[in-house]
C-alpha positions, -999 to 999 in steps of 0.1 A, spaced: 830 -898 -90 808 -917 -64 840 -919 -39 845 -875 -47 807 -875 -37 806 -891 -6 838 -874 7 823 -838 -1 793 -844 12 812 -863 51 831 -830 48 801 -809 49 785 -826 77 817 -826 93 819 -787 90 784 -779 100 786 -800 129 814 -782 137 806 -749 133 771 -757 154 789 -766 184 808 -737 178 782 -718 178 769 -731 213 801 -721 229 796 -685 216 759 -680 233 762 -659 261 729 -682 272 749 -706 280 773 -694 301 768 -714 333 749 -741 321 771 -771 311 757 -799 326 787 -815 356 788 -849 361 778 -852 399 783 -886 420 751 -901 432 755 -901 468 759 -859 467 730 -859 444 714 -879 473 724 -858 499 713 -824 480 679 -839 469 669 -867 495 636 -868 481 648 -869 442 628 -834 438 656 -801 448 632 -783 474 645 -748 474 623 -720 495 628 -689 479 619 -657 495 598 -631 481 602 -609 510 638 -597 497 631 -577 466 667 -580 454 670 -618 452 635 -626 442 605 -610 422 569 -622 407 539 -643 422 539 -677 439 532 -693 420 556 -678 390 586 -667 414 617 -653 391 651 -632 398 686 -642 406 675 -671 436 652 -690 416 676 -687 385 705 -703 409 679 -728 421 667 -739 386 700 -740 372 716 -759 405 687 -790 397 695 -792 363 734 -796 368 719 -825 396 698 -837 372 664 -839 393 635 -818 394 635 -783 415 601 -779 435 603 -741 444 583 -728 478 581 -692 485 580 -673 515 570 -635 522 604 -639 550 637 -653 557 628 -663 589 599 -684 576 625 -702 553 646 -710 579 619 -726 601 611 -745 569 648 -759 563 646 -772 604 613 -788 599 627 -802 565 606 -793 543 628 -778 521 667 -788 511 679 -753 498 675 -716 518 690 -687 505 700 -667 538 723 -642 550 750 -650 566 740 -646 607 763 -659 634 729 -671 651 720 -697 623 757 -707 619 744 -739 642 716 -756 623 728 -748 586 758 -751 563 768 -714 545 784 -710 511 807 -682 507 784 -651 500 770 -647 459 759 -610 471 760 -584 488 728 -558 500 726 -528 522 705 -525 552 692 -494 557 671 -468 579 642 -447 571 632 -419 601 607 -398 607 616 -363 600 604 -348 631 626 -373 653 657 -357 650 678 -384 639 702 -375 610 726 -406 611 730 -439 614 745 -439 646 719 -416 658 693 -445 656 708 -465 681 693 -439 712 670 -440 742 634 -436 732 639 -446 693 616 -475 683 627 -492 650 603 -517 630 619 -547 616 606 -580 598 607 -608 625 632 -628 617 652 -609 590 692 -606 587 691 -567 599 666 -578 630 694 -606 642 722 -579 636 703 -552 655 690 -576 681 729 -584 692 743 -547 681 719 -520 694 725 -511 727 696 -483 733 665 -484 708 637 -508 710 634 -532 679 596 -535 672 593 -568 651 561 -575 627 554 -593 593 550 -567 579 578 -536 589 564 -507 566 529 -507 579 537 -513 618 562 -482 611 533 -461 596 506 -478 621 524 -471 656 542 -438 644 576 -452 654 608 -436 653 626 -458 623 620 -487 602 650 -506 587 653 -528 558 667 -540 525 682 -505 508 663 -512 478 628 -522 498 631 -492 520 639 -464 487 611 -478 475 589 -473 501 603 -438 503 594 -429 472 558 -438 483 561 -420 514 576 -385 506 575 -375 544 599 -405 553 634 -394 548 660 -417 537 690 -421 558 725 -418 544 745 -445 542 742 -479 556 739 -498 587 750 -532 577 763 -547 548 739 -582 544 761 -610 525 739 -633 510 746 -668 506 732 -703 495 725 -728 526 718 -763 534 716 -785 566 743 -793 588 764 -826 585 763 -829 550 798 -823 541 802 -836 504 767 -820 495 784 -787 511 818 -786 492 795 -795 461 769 -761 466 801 -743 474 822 -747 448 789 -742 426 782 -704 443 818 -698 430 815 -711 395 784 -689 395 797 -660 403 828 -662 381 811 -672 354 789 -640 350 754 -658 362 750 -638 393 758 -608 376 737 -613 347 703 -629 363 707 -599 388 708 -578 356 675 -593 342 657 -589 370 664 -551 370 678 -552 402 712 -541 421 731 -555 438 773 -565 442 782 -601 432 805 -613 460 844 -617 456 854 -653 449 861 -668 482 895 -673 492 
């Protein structure tokens, strides 16, 4: 009777260990989140310091919403959950630009950006494969006369842009007739000087539409902006490391989904090829 006893009661523990870990694998919370045994010297080269400093920019509303000191949305979801997998810290610093980022990866102050992908920067830091893709966009003046995108690009048309931003290094090498007016802050030098256009992040710039009835809304797009994750140059094994991460990440539904919590929109990136 003793030996019946302690067999049921192995074979209970047995099944509700069982059906516990099965029930992990069916959370949807944890899709993305098994922890990868990484080697040492790409841990190393990813976190130098033993902290994963990631700057995270709160200038993009897309990638990135809340405070500075509470940062949350699809970057600092990818930044958190890249740390973890590492098994360090994350130390997140935010920024009200990309530009500002950037500067802050070459002064090495920070180990992770998340940029787009510009020719210009190609130099100084390592791209992933994109995780999304945004719209850049203009918003006109409706007594300008301007009524596409191609119109913009025209003697006489001053457009605002934030200093340092994917759409200012496409427009710096593309336009071949406006005047790009850069500033911190786009919206209010386009208001302030009464310029021509301002261009921007889609989702910024309907925004600030929507605040600004008398600012019309140009079909269409001007640029498609393919964001990706970044580190420093000549770190190859740290590289093929964050870009086969980016790819697990996007297959896996995590993009999609902590774009989805954030209440944002955006297209997750085809799988690189």
């Amino acid at each position: 009777m003793d030996t019946f006893r302690a067999l049921t009661i192995l074979s209970m523990i047995h099944l509700a260990g069982t059906g516990a870990a099965l029930a992990q694998a069916a959370d949807p919370s944890q899709k993305g989140s098994t922890v990868s045994t990484v080697s040492p010297d790409v841990v190393k080269s990813l976190a130098p310091t033993g902290t994963l400093r990631v700057a995270i920019n709160l200038g993009n509303i897309v990638l990135a919403q809340g405070t500075p000191d509470a940062p949350r949305g699809v970057t600092p979801e990818l930044a958190h959950e890249l740390g973890k997998r590492l098994g360090v810290p994350v130390e997140l610093t935010t920024f009200d630009a990309a530009g500002k980022s950037f500067e802050a990866m070459k002064a090495g102050k920070v180990d992770i950006v998340f940029l787009a992908i510009e020719p210009v920067r190609a130099a100084e830091v390592e791209f992933t494969a994109p995780y999304v893709l945004i719209e850049g966009v203009y918003a006109v003046r409706p007594d300008v006369g301007l009524a596409s995108n191609a119109e913009v690009d025209r003697h006489g048309v001053r457009i605002a842009v934030g200093k340092g931003a994917a759409y200012d290094l496409f427009l710096t090498r593309s336009l071949k007739h406006a005047t790009l007016v850069r500033g911190e802050h786009s919206f209010e030098t386009f208001l302030r000087d009464k310029l021509e256009a301002v261009a921007g992040v889609k989702q910024a710039v309907v925004r600030f539409v929507t605040a600004h009835p008398e600012v019309r809304l140009l079909d269409g797009r001007f640029m498609e902006i393919a964001q990706a994750m970044c580190l420093p140059k000549g770190r190859p094994n740290a590289a093929r490391h964050l870009a086969a991460f980016v790819e697990e990440m996007k297959t896996s539904g995590f993009v999609a989904e902590a774009i989805a919590r954030a209440k944002q929109e955006a297209t997750v990136a085809s799988p690189a090829n």
